[in-house]
SELUM-13019 format. One line per 8 residues: number of its first residue (from 1); for each residue z negated, y negated, x negated of C-alpha. Coordinates in Angstrom, 2 decimals, always signed. Example, Ala and Ser with C-alpha at 12.3 -4.5 7.8 and 13.67 -1.06 7.14 Angstrom:
2
1) -7.80 +4.50 -12.30 | -7.14 +1.06 -13.67
//
This chain:
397
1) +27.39 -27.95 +10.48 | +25.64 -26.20 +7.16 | +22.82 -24.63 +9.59 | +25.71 -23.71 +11.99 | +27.42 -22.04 +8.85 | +24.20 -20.46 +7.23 | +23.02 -18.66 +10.67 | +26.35 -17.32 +11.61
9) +26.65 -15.87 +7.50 | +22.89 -14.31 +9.05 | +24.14 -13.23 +11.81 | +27.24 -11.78 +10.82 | +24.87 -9.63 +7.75 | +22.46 -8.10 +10.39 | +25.07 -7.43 +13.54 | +28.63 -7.26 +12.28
17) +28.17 -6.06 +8.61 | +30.23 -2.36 +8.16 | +27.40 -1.53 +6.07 | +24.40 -2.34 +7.62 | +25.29 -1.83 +11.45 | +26.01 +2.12 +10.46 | +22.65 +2.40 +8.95 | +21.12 +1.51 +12.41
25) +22.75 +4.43 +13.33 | +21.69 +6.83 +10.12 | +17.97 +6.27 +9.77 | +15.32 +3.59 +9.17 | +15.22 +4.71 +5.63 | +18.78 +3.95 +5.06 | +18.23 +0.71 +6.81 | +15.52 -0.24 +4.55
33) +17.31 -0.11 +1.40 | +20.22 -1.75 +2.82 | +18.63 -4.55 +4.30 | +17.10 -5.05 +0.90 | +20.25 -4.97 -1.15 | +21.82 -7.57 +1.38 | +19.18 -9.87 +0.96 | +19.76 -10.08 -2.48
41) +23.46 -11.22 -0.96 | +22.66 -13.52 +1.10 | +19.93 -15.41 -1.40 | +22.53 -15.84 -4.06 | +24.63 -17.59 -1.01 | +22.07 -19.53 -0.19 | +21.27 -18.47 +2.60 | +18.09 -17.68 +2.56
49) +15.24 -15.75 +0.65 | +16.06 -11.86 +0.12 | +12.80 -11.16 +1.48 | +14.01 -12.55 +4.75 | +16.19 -9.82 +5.71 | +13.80 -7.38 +4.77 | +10.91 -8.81 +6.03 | +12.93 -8.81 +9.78
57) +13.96 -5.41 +9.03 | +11.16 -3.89 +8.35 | +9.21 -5.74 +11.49 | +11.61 -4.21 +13.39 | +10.78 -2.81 +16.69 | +6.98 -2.47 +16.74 | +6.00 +1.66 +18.23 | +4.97 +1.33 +21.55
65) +1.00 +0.11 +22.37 | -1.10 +3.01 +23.27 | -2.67 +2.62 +26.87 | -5.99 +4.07 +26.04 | -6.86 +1.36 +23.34 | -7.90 -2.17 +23.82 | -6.70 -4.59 +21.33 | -7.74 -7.97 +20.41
73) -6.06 -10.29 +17.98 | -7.92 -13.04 +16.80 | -7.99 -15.23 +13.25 | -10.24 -15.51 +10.61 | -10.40 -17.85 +7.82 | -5.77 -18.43 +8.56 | -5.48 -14.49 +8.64 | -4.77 -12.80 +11.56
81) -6.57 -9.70 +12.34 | -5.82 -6.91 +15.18 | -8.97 -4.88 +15.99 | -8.36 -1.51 +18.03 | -10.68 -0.08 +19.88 | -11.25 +2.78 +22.32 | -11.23 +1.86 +25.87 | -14.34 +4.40 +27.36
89) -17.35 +3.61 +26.21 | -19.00 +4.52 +23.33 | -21.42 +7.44 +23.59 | -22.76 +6.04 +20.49 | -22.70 +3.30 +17.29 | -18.60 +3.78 +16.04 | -17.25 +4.31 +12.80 | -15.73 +0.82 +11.54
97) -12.10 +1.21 +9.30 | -10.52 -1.64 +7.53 | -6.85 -0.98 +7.30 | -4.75 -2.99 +4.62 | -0.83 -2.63 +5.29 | +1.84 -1.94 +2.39 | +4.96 -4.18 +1.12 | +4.61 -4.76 -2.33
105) +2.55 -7.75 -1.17 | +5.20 -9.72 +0.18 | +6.67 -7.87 +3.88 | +4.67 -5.99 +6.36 | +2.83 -7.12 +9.19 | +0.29 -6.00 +11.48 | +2.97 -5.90 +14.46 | +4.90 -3.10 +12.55
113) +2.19 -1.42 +10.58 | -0.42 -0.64 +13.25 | -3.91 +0.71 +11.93 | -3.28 +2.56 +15.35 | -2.25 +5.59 +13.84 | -5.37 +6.76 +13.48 | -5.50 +7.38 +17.54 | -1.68 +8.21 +17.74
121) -2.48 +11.67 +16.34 | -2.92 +14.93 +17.99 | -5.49 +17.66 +16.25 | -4.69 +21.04 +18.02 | -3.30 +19.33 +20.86 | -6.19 +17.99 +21.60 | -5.77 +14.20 +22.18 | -7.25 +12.46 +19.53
129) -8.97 +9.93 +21.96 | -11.45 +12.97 +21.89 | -11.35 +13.42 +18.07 | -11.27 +10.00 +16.55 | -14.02 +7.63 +17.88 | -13.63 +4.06 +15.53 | -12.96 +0.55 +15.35 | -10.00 -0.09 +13.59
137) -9.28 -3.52 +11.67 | -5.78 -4.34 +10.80 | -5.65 -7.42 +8.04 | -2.58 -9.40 +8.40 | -2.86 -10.79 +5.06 | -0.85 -13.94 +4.30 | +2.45 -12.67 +2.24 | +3.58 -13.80 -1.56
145) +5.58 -15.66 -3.06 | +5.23 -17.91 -0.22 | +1.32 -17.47 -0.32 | +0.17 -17.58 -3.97 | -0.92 -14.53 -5.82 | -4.00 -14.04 -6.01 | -4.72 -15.12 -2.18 | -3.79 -11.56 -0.48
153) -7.16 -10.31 -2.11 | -8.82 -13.06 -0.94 | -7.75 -12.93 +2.74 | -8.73 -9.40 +2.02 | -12.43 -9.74 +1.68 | -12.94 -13.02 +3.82 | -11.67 -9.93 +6.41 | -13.58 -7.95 +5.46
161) -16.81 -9.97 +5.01 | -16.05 -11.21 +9.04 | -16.14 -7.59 +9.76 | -18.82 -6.60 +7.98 | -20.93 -9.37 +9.64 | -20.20 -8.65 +13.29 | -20.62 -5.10 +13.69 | -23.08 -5.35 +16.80
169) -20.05 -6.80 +18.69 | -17.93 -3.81 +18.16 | -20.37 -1.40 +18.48 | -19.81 -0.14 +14.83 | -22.23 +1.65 +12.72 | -23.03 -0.08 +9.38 | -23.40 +3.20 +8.00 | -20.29 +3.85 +8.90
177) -17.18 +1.15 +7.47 | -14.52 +2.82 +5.81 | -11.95 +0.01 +3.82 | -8.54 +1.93 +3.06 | -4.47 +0.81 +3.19 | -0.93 +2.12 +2.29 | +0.78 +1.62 -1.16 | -0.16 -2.20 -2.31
185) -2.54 -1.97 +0.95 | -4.32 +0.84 -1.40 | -4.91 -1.54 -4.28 | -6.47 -4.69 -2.15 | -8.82 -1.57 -0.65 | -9.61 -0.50 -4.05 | -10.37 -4.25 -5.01 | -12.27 -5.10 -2.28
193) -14.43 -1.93 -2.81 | -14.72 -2.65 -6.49 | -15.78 -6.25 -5.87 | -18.32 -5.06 -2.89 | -20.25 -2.77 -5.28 | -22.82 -6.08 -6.47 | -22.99 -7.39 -3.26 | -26.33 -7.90 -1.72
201) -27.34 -8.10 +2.11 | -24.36 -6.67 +3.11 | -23.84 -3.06 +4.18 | -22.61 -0.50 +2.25 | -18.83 +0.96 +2.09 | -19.41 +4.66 +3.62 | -15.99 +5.59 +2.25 | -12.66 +4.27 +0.44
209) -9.77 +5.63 +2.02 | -6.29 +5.49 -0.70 | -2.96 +6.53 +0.56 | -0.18 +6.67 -1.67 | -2.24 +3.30 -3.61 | +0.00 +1.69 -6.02 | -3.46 +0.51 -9.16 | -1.66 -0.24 -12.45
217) +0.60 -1.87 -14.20 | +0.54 -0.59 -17.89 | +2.59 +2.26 -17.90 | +5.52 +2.68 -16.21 | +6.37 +5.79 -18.21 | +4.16 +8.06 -16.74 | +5.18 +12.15 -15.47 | +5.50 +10.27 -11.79
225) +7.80 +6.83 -13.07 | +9.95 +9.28 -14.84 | +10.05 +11.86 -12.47 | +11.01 +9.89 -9.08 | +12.77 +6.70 -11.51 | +15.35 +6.87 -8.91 | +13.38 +8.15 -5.61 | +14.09 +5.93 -2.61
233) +12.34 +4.02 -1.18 | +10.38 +2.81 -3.79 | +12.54 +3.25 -7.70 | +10.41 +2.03 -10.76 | +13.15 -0.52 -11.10 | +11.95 -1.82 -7.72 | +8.26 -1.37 -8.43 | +8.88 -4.25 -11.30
241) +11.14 -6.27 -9.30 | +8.57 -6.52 -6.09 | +6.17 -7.32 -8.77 | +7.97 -10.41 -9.99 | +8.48 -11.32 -6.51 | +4.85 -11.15 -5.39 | +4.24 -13.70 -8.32 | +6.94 -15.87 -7.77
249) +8.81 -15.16 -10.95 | +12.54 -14.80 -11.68 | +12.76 -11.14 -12.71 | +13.51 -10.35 -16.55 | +12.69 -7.88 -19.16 | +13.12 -5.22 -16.79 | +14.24 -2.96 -19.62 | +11.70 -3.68 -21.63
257) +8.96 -3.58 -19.35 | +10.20 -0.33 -18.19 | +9.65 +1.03 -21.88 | +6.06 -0.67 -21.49 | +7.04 -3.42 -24.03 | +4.54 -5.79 -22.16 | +1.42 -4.12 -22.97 | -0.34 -5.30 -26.37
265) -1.17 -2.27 -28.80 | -4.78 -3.54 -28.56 | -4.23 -2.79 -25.02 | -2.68 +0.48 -25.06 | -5.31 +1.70 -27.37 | -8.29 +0.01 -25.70 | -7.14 +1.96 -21.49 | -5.33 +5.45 -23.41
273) -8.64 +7.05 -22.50 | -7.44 +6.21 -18.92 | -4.21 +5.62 -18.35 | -2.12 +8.37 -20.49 | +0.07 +11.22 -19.42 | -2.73 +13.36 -21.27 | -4.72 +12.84 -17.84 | -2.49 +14.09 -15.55
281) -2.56 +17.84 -15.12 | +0.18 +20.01 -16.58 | +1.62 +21.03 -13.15 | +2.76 +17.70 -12.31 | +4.56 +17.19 -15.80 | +7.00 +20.28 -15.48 | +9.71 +18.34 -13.39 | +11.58 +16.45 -16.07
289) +8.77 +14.46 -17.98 | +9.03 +13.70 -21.53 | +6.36 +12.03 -23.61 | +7.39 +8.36 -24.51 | +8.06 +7.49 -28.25 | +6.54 +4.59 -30.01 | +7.65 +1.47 -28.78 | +7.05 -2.35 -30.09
297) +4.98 -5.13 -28.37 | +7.14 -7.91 -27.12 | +5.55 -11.49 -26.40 | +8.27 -12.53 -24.41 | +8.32 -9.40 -22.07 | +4.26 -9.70 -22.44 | +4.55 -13.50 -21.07 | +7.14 -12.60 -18.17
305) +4.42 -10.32 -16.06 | +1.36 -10.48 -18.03 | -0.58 -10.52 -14.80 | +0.15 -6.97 -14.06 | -2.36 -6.41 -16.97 | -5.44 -7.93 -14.91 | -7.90 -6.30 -13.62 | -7.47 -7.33 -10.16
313) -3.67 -5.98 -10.10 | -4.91 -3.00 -12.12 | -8.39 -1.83 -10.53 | -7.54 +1.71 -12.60 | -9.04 -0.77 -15.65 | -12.21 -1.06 -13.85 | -15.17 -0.13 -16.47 | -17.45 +2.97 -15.93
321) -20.49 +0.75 -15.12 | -18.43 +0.01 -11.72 | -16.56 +3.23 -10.41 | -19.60 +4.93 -10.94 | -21.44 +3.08 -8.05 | -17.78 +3.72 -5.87 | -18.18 +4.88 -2.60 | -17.02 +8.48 -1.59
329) -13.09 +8.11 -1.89 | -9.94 +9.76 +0.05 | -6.93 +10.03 -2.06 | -3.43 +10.35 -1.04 | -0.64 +11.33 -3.33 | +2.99 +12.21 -2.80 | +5.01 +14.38 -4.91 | +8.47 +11.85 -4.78
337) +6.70 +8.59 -5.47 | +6.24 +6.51 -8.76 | +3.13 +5.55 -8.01 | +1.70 +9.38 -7.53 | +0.12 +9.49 -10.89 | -1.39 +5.98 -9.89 | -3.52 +8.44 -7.92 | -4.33 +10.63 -9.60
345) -5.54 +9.09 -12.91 | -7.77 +7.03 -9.81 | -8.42 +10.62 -8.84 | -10.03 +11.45 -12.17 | -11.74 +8.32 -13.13 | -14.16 +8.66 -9.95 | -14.60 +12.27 -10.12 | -15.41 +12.01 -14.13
353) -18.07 +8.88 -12.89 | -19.53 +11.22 -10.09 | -17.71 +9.72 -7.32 | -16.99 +12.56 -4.56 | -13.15 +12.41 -3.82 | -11.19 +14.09 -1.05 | -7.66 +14.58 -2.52 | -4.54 +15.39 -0.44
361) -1.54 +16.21 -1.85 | +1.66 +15.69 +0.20 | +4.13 +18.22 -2.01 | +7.48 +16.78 +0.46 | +6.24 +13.21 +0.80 | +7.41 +10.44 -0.42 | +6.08 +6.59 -0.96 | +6.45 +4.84 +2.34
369) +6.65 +7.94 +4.38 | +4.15 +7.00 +6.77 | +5.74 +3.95 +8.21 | +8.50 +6.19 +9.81 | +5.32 +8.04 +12.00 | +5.80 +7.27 +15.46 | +9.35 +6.98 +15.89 | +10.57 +10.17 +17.00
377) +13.38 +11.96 +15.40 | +13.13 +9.46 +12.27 | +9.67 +10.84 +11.44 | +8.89 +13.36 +8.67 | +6.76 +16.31 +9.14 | +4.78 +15.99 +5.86 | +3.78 +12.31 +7.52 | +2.41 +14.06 +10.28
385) +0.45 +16.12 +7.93 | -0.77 +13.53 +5.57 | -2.06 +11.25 +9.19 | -3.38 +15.12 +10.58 | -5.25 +15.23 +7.38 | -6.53 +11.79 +6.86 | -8.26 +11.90 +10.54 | -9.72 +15.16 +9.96
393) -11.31 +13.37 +7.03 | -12.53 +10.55 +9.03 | -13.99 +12.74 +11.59 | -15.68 +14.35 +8.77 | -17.48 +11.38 +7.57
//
């Protein structure tokens, strides 16, 4: 009788809720930050995990398969990989992209985050079909809490490794492998790339490819965390919350974490000459920024999320003797998203190491904004933009 009582209290949150049932009407977006907030309802009930809701939310309806691609899902090593590929034949050896989905590490899928976009665009009006001529990888990485942190980045680069080995049997170009993602997607890409530089008898990384990539977690008082503090989707509130929830911790110390309490002074001093509002360029500090004032070290906040402070959460700590041997790198950065100066510091570290980057900056976008391309009216423009410009730079490669 529980279970009975448990999936009607489901039930009645997704179908008959006044809140959420009008959001299905308003927009994804609004849908998104509902679903969230009753999650959070329904796991104080009980019910189940507040990640559920989301999680089905944000699945949703998957966009429509595209009749000019095959695709193949297969498993490798527990994770579950969909490979797209053109249906005519290849005039010639392919380009080969590793895509990496967003969600904080803990929702998305590769049902509802399709790697596909890169063939759902139009250049010109010309069908991309005729444009965009790759193998696309999409890495359904296992999800935290329920799947431990660090395992994402390991699913990650067994993925990729699998890939990487069996490029004759997509007809891929080992000249030609690009490993990018979305938001936390962003950060495994960075990893993996980071982690591929001393690797022999593989081949090598053509290109990284960064939007919107979410690769520290020092300073959450930045021009960007202060400027979009409240920006949906993604507030800095939320950024530390998903964090706790990707390692399976009971939030606390959000206050003080905010005020980057968490960070030894060793630590601050030891990454300023990286991560510091003194590297972001003037333009982007004019919107409401104001340079933090001294605060103290606290163990206790420290001990709450001190793996934020690795290296493989924050690849922006990566030393010199690494980023220098990067491959050529495509940066995306939004103006309404925390995480844009995440970017850009990323931005300058490779360019300062010799590391070519491509940099496009979305001035209307905001973090997420790509996972509303491909549903019609609930699209944005400056996602169409940011998806016309990343394929011109893959066609470019």
């Amino acid at each position: 009788m529980a279970f009975v009582y448990k999936s009607l209290a489901v039930l009645g949150a997704i179908f008959i809720s006044p809140v959420v049932v009008p959001a299905l009407l308003l927009s994804p977006f609004t849908l998104f930050i509902l679903s969230f907030q009753q999650g959070k309802i329904l796991k104080k009930l009980g019910i189940c995990s507040d990640l559920s809701l989301l999680r089905l939310v944000v699945d949703g309806i998957p966009p429509c398969r595209d009749s000019n691609l095959l695709i193949k899902d297969l498993t490798v090593d527990e994770v579950p990989l969909r490979i797209y590929q053109p249906k005519w034949p290849p005039a010639g050896k392919r380009r080969g992209i590793l895509y990496f989905h967003g969600g904080a590490g803990t929702f998305g899928s590769i049902s509802k985050k399709p790697a596909s976009f890169i063939f759902k665009v139009k250049l010109k009006s010309v069908p991309l079909r005729f444009k965009c001529d790759s193998v696309v990888v999409s890495v359904g990485y296992r999800l935290g809490p329920e799947h431990p942190y660090p395992g994402q980045y390991s699913d990650c680069l067994n993925a990729t490794l699998y890939f990487m080995r069996n490029l004759d049997e997509y007809h891929v170009d080992p000249a030609l492998i690009i490993i990018g993602g979305d938001s936390c997607g962003a950060n495994f890409a960075t990893v993996i790339c980071q982690i591929l530089v001393n690797t022999r008898h593989l081949p090598k990384v053509r290109a990284q490819m960064l939007l919107y990539p979410g690769l520290q977690g020092l300073d959450f008082q930045l021009p960007s965390y202060q400027q979009n503090a409240s920006v949906p989707i993604l507030s800095r509130k939320l950024v530390i919350y998903f964090c706790f929830r990707y390692l399976n911790k009971k939030p606390s110390h959000l206050e003080d974490i905010i005020q980057n309490c968490h960070v030894p002074e060793s630590m601050k001093r030891k990454y300023k000459k990286w991560i510091s509002a003194d590297n972001i360029p003037d333009d982007f500090k004019i919107r409401g920024y104001k340079p933090q004032k001294h605060t103290s070290f606290k163990p206790e906040a420290h001990e709450a999320i001190k793996e934020v402070l690795k290296m493989t959460f924050s690849p922006l700590l990566a030393e010199d003797a690494i980023v220098c041997q990067l491959p050529e790198s495509y940066i995306v950065t939004c103006e309404f998203d925390v995480l844009r100066d995440d970017g850009l510091l990323y931005k300058k570290r490779l360019e300062d190491n010799g590391v070519r980057v491509t940099w496009y900056h979305s001035e209307n976008g905001f973090h997420g904004i790509l996972a509303f391309f491909g549903y019609g009216i609930f699209s944005f423009l400056s996602g169409k933009k940011i998806l016309d410009n990343t394929v011109n730079y893959i066609n470019s490669l």
